[in-house]
C-alpha positions as CSV (number, residue, x, y, z in Angstrom):
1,X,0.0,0.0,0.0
2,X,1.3,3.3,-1.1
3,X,1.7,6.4,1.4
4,X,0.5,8.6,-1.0
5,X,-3.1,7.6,0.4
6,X,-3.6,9.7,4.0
7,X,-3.7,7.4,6.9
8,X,-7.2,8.6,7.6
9,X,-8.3,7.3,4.0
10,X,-7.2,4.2,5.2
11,X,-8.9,3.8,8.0
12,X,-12.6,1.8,8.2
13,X,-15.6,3.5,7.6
14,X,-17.3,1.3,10.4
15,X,-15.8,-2.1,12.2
16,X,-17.3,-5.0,14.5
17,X,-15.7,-4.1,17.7
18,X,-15.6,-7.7,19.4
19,X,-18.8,-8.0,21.7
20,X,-18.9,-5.1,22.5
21,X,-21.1,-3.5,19.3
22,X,-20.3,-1.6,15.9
23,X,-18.6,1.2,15.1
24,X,-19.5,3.8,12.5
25,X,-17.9,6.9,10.9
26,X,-20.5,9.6,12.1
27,X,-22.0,10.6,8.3
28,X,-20.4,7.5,6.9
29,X,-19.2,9.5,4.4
30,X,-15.3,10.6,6.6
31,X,-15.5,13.7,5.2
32,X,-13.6,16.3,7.3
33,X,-15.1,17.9,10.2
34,X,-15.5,21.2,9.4
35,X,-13.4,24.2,10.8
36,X,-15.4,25.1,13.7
37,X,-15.4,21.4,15.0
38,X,-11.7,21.1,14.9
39,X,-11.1,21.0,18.7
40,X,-11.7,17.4,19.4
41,X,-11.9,17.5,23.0
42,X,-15.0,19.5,22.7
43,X,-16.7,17.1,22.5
44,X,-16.0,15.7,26.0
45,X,-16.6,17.1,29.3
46,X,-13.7,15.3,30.4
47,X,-11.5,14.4,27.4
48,X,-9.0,11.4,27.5
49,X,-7.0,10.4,24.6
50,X,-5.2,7.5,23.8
51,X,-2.0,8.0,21.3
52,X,-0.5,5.3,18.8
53,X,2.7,6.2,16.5
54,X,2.7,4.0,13.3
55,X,5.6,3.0,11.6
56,X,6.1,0.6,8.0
57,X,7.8,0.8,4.8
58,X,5.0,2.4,3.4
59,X,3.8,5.1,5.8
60,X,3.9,6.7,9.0
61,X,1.4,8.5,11.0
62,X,0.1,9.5,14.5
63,X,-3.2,8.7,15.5
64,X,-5.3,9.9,18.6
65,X,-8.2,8.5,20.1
66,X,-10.1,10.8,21.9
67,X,-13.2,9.8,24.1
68,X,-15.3,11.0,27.5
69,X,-12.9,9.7,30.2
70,X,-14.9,7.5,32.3
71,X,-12.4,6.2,34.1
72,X,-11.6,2.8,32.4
73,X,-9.4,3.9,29.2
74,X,-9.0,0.1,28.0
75,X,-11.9,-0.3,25.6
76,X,-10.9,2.9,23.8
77,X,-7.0,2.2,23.7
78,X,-7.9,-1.7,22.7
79,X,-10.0,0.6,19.5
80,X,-7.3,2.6,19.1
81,X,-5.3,-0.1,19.0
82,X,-7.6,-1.8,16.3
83,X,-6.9,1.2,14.2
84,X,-3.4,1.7,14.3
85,X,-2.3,-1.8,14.0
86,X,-4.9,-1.8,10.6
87,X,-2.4,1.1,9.3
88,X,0.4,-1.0,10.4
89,X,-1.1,-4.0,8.3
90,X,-1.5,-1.9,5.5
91,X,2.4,-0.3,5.7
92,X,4.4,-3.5,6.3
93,X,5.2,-1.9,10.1
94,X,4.2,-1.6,13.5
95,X,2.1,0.4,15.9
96,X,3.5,1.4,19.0
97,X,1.6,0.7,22.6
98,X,-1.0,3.4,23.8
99,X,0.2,6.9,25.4
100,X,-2.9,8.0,27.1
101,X,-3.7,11.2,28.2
102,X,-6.2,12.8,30.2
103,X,-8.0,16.2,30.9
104,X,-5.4,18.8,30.6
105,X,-2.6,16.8,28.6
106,X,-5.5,15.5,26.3
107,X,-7.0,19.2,25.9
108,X,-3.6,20.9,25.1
109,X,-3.0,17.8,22.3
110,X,-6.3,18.6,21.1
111,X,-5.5,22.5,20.5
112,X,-2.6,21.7,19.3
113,X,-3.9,19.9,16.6
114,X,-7.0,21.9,16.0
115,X,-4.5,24.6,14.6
116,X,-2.8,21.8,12.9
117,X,-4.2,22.4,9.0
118,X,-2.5,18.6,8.1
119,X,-4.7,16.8,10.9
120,X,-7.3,15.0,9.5
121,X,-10.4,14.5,12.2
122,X,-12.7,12.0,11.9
123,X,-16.1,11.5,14.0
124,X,-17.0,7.9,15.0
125,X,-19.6,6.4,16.9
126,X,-19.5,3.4,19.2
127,X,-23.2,1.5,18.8
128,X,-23.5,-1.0,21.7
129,X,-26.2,-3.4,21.0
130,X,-29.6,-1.1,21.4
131,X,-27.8,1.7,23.2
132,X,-27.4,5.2,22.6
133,X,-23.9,5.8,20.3
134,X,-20.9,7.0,22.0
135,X,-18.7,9.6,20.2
136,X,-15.2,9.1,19.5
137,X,-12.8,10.9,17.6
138,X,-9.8,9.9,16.1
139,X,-7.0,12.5,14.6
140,X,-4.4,11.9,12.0
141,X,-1.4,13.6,11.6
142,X,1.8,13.1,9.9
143,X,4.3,12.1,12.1
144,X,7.2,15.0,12.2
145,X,9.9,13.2,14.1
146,X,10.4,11.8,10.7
147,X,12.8,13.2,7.7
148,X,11.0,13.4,4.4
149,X,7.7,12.8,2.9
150,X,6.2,10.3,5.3
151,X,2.6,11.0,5.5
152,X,-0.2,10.8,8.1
């Protein structure tokens, strides 16, 4: 798989997520959120994120989860992980393990890369069986610790 395709065309545009439901790109279309939604953790009253650098011979990227911090990261880091280790796949690499985030550390990321033109920001939502969807965004960006062209 070429890098000339963004990381976040690459991603699913909805996924069985073991037992515990479906998830969904929000619009199923993964078309950009638009400028005044750009801030991912406001959507949250208390925004988490969990962070995944991907690395291959094809691409590189850095991917952010962010959710509603509940207090039990796992399921969103194990979907983070879903994701990142699909780009992996995809790029002959690897996915490093989670760095997660909370409040204040998640909320700086998130400005950060709400002025960040390159980050890509797309709305999904977790369906548990019959239950109301739970929103979860997940940014793209391309991965500057690296020399070159690599893209996100």
């Amino acid at each position: 798989m070429s890098s000339a395709h963004s990381a976040s065309e690459l991603l699913p545009l909805a996924f069985d997520f073991y037992g515990l439901g479906r998830v969904e790109r929000a619009g199923g279309d993964g078309a950009p959120a638009p400028t005044d939604e750009r801030n991912p953790a406001d959507a949250f009253l208390r925004p988490a994120c969990a962070s995944f650098s991907v690395h291959g011979l094809d691409g590189s990227a850095l991917l952010h989860v962010f959710f509603e911090d509940d207090g039990d990261a796992s399921p969103w880091c194990e979907l983070g992980n879903l994701l990142a280790s699909r780009l992996a796949d995809l790029w002959a690499g690897l996915p490093s393990p989670p760095s997660l985030k909370r409040e204040s550390d998640a909320v700086a990321l998130a400005m950060r890369l709400a002025a960040t033109p390159e980050a890509e920001i797309i709305r999904y939502l977790h369906l548990p069986g019959g239950a109301a969807g739970r929103e979860i965004i997940v940014v793209t960006e391309r991965d500057a610790s690296l020399p070159g062209d690599a893209h996100a």
